[in-house]
N, C-alpha and C positions, 0 to 999 in steps of 0.2 A: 228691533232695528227697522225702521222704515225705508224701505227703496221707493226711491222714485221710477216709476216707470221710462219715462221718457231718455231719462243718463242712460237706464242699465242699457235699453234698447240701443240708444247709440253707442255706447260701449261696447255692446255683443256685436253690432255692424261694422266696427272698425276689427274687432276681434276675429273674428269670419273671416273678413277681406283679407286679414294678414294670416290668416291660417292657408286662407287658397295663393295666396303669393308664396307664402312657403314651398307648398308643395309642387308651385309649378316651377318654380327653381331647379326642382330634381329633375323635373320635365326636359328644363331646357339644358342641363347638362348631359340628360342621355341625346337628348338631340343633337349637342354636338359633339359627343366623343361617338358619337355613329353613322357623322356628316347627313343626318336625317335634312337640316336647314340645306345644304350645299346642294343636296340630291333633288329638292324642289324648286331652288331657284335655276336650276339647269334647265328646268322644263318649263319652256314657256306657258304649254299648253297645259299644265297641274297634271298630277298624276292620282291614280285610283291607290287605296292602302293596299293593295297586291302589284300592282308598279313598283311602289316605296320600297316596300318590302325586298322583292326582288331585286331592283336598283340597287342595295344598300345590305343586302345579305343577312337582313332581318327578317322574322316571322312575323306573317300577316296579323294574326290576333291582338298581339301589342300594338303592332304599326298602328290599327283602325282606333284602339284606344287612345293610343299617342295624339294622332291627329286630331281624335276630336276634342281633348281636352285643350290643346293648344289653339282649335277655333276657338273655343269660346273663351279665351284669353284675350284673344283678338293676335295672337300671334301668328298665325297662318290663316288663311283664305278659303273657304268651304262655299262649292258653288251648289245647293242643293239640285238643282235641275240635271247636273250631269253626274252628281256624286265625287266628284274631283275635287282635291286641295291644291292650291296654290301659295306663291310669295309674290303680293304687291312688292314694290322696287322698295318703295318706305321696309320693310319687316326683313326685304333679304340685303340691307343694308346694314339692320340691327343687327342679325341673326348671321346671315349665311358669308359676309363677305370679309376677310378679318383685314382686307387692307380699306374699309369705309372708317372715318374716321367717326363716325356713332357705332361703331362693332361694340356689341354687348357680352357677348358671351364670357370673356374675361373676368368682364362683374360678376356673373352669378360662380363662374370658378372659384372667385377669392372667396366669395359668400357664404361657399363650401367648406372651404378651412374654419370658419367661426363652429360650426358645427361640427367637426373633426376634434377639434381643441378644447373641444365642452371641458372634459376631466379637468386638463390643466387649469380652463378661465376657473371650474369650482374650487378645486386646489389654490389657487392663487387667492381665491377671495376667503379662504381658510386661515391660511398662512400668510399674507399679506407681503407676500414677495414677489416679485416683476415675471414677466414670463419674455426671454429672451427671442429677437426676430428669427433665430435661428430653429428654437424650441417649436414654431407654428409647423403646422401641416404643409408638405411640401406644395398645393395645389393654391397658398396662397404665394407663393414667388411667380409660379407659370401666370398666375389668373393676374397678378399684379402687371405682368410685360405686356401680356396679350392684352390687356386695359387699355393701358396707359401709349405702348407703342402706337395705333393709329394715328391718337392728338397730335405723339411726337412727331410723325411721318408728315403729316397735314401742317399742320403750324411753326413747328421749331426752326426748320430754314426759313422758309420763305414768313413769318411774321415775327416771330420773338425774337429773334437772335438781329434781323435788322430796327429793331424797336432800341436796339442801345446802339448810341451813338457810335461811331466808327469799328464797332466791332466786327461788323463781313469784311471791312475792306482787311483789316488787321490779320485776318481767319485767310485771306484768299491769297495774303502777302506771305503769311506763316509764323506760328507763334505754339507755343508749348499749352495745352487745354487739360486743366483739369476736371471730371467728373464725379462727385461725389457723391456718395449712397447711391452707386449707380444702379444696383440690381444685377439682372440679367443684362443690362449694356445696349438697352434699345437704345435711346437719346445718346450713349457715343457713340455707336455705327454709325446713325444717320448723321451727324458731325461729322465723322471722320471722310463717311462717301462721299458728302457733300464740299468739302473741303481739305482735298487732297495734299496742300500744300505742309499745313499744321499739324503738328501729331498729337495726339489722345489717348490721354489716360485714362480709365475710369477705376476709382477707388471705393470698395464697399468692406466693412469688416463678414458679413457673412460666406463664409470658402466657399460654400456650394453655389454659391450665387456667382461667384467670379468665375467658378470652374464652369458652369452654363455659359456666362458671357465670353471665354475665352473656345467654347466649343463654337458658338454662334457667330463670332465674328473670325472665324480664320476665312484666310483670303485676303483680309481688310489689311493693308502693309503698315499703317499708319495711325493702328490704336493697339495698344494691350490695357489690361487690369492686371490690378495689383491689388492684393489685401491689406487693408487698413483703416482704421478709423480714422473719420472726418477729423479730430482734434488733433489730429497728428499726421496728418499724411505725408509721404515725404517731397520736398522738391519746393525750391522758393525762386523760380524764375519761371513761372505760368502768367501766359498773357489774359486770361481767364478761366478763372474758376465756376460749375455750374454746381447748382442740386436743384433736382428737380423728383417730386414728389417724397419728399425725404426727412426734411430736415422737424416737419411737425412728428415723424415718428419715433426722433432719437429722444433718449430719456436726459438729456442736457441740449436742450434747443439755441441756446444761446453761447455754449463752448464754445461749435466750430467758426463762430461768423470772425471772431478774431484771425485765426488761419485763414478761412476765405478772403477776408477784407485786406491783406496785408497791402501795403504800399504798391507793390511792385503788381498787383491782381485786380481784373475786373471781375466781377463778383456777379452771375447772374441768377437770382432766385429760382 
């Protein structure tokens, strides 16, 4: 066999880069289940890895390793002259703030579950059988809301929903909303809060998902969820229908658009 030099090299340099993005995945999950990012952006002035540490009720030995692998990520701020880390405003946007609508950490959450679910993904390529949304690792539902929530927070009022014609006025008047694949129910709270007058459903067939959405939104007078799949959900008098991040993961993408689309339904993707 003749190798060329030149491919293998850039093969092995793509291969690297993604072995150190792997691993700093794990990084940045222990960063945020131990508010390591939230603890830095507090301090203006950066803090020393025995600051961190104490701030955050971790030991220094890890903290000094934490940090330094995360400078040289470029995910935190290492100022050598004083030995202090910091968050430029860019990284504690990324990292530390979870209502910026670039909040990342959600990502590397869901990211988590692919490697959680290894056994299954091989079993499944064994046996050639589906592996249901329900069957994933629970850290891909949370990591999915905390995702996807900010865009919704940031954009869904105030740009998409007035991008279809007459629909805020119609939402401020009051009309019947439906949600589909809703998840955990970010995208209906922020409907519902924002439009008080309309009431909101969100429908998703996963139970633990609606039992999350129905924990997360009490208080809210004017949404519940209910369990049920998109192809059949109940109710034929909705002034609008939504999915939003959804409908490319059901194993029949084109069933529910007939129930969405019905006559009496404005239909937003």
């Amino acid at each position: 066999m003749n190798i060329n030099e030149d491919r293998l090299n850039a093969l092995l340099g793509t291969v690297v880069t993604e072995l150190g993005a792997a691993a700093t995945s794990a990084l940045v999950l222990i960063g945020d289940k131990l508010n390591l990012y939230r603890a830095l952006a507090q301090a203006p002035d950066g803090m020393s890895a025995a600051e961190l540490a104490a701030k955050t009720g971790t030991h220094e030995r890890y903290i000094r390793e934490w940090l330094s692998a995360q400078a040289a990520s470029g995910y935190v701020t290492y100022e050598k002259d004083t030995q202090r880390f910091s968050l430029t405003p860019e990284q504690a946007a990324v990292f530390a703030d979870e209502e910026s609508p670039v909040f990342m950490a959600g990502g590397f959450q869901s990211i988590s579950a692919i490697f959680a679910d290894e056994p299954r993904h091989t079993d499944a390529f064994r046996s050639g059988r589906g592996i249901g949304w329900g069957e994933h690792c629970n850290c891909l539902f949370c990591g999915t809301e905390r995702f996807f929530r900010p865009g919704y927070k940031a954009h869904l009022v105030p740009e998409w929903l007035p991008a279809l014609d007459g629909v805020v006025e119609r939402l401020e008047r009051g009309i019947r909303v439906a949600d589909v694949g809703c998840g955990h129910g970010a995208s209906t709270a922020i409907m519902a809060e924002a439009f008080p007058n309309s009431e909101f459903i969100g429908f998703d067939f996963h139970d633990a998902s609606i039992e999350a959405a129905r924990t997360k939104t009490r208080g809210i007078s004017n949404v519940r969820f209910e369990v049920a799949r998109a192809q059949d959900f109940a109710g034929d008098d909705f002034g609008l229908v939504t999915i939003f991040d959804a409908l490319h993961d059901m194993g029949d993408p084109v069933g529910p658009l007939p129930t969405s689309a019905a006559p009496s339904r404005t239909t937003a993707p």
